[in-house]
Legacy VTK file of the C-alpha trace (Angstrom):
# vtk DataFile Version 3.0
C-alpha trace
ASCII
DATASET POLYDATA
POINTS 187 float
-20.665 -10.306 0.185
-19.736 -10.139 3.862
-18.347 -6.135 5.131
-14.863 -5.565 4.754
-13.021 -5.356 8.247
-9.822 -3.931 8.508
-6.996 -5.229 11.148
-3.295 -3.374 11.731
-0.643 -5.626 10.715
0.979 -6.282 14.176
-2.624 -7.683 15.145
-3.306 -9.792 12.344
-1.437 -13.131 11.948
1.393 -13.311 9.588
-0.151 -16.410 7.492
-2.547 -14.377 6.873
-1.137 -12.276 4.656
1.055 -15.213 2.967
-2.169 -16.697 2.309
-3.280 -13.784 0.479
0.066 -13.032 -1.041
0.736 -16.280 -2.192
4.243 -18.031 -3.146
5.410 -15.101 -5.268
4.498 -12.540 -2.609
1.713 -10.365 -4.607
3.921 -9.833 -7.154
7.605 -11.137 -8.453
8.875 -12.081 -5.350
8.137 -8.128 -3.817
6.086 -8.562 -0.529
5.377 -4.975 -0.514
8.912 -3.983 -0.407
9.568 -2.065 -3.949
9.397 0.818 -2.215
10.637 0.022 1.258
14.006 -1.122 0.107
16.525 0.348 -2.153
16.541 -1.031 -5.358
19.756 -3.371 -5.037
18.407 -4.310 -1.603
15.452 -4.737 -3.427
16.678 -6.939 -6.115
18.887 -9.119 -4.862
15.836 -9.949 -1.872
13.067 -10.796 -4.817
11.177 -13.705 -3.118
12.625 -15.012 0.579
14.799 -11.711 1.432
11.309 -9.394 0.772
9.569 -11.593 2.882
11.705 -11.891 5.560
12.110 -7.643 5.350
8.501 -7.529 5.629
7.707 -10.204 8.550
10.543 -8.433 10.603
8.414 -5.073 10.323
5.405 -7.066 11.182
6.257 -8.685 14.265
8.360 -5.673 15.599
4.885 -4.202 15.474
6.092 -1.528 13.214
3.425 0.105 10.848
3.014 -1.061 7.708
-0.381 -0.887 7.087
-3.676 -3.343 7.332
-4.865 -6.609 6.394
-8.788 -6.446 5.130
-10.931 -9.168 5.829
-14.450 -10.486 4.981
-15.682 -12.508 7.516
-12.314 -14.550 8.672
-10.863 -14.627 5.460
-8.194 -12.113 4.149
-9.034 -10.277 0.916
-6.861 -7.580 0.729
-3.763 -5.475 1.881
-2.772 -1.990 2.098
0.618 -0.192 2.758
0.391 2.510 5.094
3.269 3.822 6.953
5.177 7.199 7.548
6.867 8.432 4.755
9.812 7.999 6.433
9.788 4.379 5.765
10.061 4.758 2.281
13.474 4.912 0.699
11.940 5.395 -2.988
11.254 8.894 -2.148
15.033 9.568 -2.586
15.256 8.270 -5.639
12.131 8.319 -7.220
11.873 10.427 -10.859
7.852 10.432 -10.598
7.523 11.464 -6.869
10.045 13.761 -5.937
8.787 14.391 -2.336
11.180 14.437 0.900
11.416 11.525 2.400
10.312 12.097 6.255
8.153 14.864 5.867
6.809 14.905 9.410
3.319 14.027 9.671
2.851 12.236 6.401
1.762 9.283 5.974
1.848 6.943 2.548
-0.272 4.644 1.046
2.033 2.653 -1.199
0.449 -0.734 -2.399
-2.948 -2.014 -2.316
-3.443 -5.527 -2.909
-7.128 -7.294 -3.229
-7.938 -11.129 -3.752
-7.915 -11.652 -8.330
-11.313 -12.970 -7.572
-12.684 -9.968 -5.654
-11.346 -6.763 -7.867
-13.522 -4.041 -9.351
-15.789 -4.777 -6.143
-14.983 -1.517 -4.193
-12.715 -2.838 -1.767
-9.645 -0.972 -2.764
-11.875 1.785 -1.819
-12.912 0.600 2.100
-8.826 -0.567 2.035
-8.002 3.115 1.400
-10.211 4.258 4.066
-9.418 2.575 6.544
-5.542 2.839 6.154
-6.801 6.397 6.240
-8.251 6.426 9.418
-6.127 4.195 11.076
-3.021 6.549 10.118
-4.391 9.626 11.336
-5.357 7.380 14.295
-2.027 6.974 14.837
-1.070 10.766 14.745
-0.734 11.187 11.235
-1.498 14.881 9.883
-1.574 14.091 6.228
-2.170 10.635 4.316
-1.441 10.224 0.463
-1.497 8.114 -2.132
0.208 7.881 -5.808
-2.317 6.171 -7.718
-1.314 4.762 -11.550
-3.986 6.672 -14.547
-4.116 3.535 -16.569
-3.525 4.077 -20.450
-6.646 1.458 -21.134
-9.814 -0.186 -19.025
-7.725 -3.567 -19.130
-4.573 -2.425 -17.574
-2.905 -5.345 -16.409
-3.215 -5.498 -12.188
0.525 -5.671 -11.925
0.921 -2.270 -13.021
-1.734 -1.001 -10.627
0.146 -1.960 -7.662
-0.625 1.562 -6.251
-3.893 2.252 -7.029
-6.145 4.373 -9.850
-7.562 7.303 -8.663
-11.305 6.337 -8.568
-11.135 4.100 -5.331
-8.643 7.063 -3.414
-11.953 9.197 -5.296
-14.305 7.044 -3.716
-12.514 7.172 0.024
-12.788 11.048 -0.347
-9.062 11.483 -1.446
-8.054 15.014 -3.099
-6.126 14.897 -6.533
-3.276 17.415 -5.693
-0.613 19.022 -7.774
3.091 17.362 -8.243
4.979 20.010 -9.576
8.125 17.804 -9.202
6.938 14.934 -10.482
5.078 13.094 -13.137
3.402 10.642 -10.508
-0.131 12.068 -9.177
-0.575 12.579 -5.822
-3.994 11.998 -3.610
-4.416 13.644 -0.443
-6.748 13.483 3.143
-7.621 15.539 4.549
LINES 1 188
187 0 1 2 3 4 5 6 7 8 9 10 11 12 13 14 15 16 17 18 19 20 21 22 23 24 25 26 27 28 29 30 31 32 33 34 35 36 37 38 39 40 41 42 43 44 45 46 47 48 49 50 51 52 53 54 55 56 57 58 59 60 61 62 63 64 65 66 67 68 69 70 71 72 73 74 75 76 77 78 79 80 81 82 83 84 85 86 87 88 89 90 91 92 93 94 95 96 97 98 99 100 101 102 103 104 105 106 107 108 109 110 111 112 113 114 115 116 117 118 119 120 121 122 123 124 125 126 127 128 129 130 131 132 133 134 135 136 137 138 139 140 141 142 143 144 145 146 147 148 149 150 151 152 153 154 155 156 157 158 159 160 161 162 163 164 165 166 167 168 169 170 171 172 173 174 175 176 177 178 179 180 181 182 183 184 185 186
C-alpha cells in the first residue's frame, strides 16, 4: 500500500472527490453537509442541493478540509474547517459548544474508500487535517468521534469517527460537560 498524501480541497480537483463520494455523495445524498447546513436546508438539498453547497465552498477556496490520496487515486476525505462553519453547533443536543469559538477548528466527517477501512487511514486523515488547520492559524482542532455500541457498527453511523484513529493521531479525550457527544482535542 502506497503512503497516504493529503491535498487541501481548493487544490485538489473537484471529480476527485465525486469519484470517491460516489452518486449518493458518501452517504444519502449528504456531501458532507449534515452539519454545514441547517437541517431544513439540509433536507430539502439531500443529493444535488448538498453537492452544489459543497462545490461552491470548494472552488471559492474556502476550507473545508482535505482530500487523501494514495498514489493518484483518492481514498479518503476529511472535514476540517473553523467552527464557525458549522451551524449544528446551535442546535446540536450532543455537542453543545458555541459556534465560532475563535481559534477552533472541527473535524466533522471522515470518509475512507469501503475497500480500504480498518487500514489506519482515518488515522493519517486526522493528522493531517490536524496539521494543516493549525497551519492555517488554528489554536485548537477537535473532533466528536461516535463509541460504537458493537465491533460491527455499521460505517454510516461512524460518519465522525471512533476514538482510536483521533487516539492514534495523538488526539486528547476531553470532558463535555454539556453534552453527551465526546470530544477529542490537539494540542
Amino acid at each position: 500500500m502506497s503512503e497516504l498524501r493529503s491535498v487541501p480541497a481548493a487544490q485538489a480537483p473537484w471529480a476527485d472527490l465525486e469519484a470517491l463520494f460516489g452518486a449518493r455523495g458518501a452517504c444519502g445524498g449528504c456531501w458532507c453537509m449534515v452539519w454545514r447546513r441547517t437541517r431544513k436546508d439540509f433536507e430539502a438539498g439531500k443529493g444535488a442541493g448538498n453537492r452544489a453547497a459543497l462545490q461552491a465552498l470548494w472552488e471559492r477556496g474556502e476550507p473545508i478540509g482535505l482530500l487523501g490520496y494514495q498514489g493518484e487515486r483518492p481514498v479518503g476525505w476529511v472535514s476540517v474547517a473553523p467552527r464557525g462553519q458549522f451551524s449544528y453547533f446551535k442546535t446540536s443536543r450532543v455537542l453543545r459548544l458555541t459556534p465560532g469559538e475563535a481559534g477552533v477548528w472541527c473535524i466533522s466527517c471522515l470518509f475512507v474508500a469501503s475497500a480500504l477501512r480498518r487500514q489506519g487511514l482515518a488515522a493519517g486523515l486526522i493528522a493531517a487535517a490536524r496539521d494543516w488547520a493549525l497551519a492555517q492559524g488554528a489554536q485548537r482542532v477537535e473532533g466528536y468521534p461516535v463509541e460504537p455500541r458493537s465491533a460491527q457498527a455499521a460505517p454510516v453511523f461512524l460518519w465522525t469517527g471512533t476514538p482510536a484513529p483521533f487516539e492514534a493521531a495523538g488526539f486528547r479525550r476531553e470532558p463535555n460537560p454539556h453534552g453527551t457527544r465526546p470530544i477529542y482535542a490537539s494540542p
